[in-house]
C-alpha atoms as one frame of an Amber mdcrd trajectory, in Angstrom:
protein
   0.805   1.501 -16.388   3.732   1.729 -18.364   3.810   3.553 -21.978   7.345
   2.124 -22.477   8.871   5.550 -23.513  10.223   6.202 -20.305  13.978   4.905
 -19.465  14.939   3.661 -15.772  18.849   3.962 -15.925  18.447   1.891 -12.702
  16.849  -1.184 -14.179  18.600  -2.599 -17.069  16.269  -5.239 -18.752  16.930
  -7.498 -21.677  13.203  -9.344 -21.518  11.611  -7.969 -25.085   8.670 -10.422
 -24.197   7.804  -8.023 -21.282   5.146  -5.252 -22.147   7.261  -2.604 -19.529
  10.436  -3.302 -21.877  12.029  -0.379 -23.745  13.176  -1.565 -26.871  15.647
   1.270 -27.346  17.695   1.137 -25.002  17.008  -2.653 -22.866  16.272  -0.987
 -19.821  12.826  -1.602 -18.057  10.113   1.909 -18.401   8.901   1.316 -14.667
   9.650   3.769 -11.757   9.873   0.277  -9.975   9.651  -3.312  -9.855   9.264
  -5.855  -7.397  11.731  -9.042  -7.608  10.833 -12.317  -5.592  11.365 -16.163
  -5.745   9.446 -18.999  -6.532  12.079 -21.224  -4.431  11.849 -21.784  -0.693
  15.772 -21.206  -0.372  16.893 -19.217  -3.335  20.924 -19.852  -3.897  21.504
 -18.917  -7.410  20.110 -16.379 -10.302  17.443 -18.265 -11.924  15.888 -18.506
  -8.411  14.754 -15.066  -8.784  11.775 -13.666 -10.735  10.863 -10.286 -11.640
   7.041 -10.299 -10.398   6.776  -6.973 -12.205   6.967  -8.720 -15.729   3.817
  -8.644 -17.811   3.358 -10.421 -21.158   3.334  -8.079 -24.174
């Protein structure tokens, strides 16, 4: 679980609606995250999901 305080310089995240954003700097406060697709044949951006994202 994520207290938000921490800062991955690894994964820069802009998603305030996500309860594992840090507001201070837009990066995400997870050691990790898992990205994935909801497409059978992703070809462009919004093809991808981040399956880490929780609602705040």
């Amino acid at each position: 679980m994520s207290d938000n305080s921490y800062v991955n310089h690894c994964i820069e995240c802009d998603v305030t609606s996500c309860k594992h954003h840090n507001f201070a700097k837009n990066y995400c406060s997870l050691e990790c995250i898992k990205v994935g697709t909801h497409e059978s044949d992703p070809e462009v951006v919004p093809c991808t999901d981040c399956q880490s994202f929780e609602k705040k």
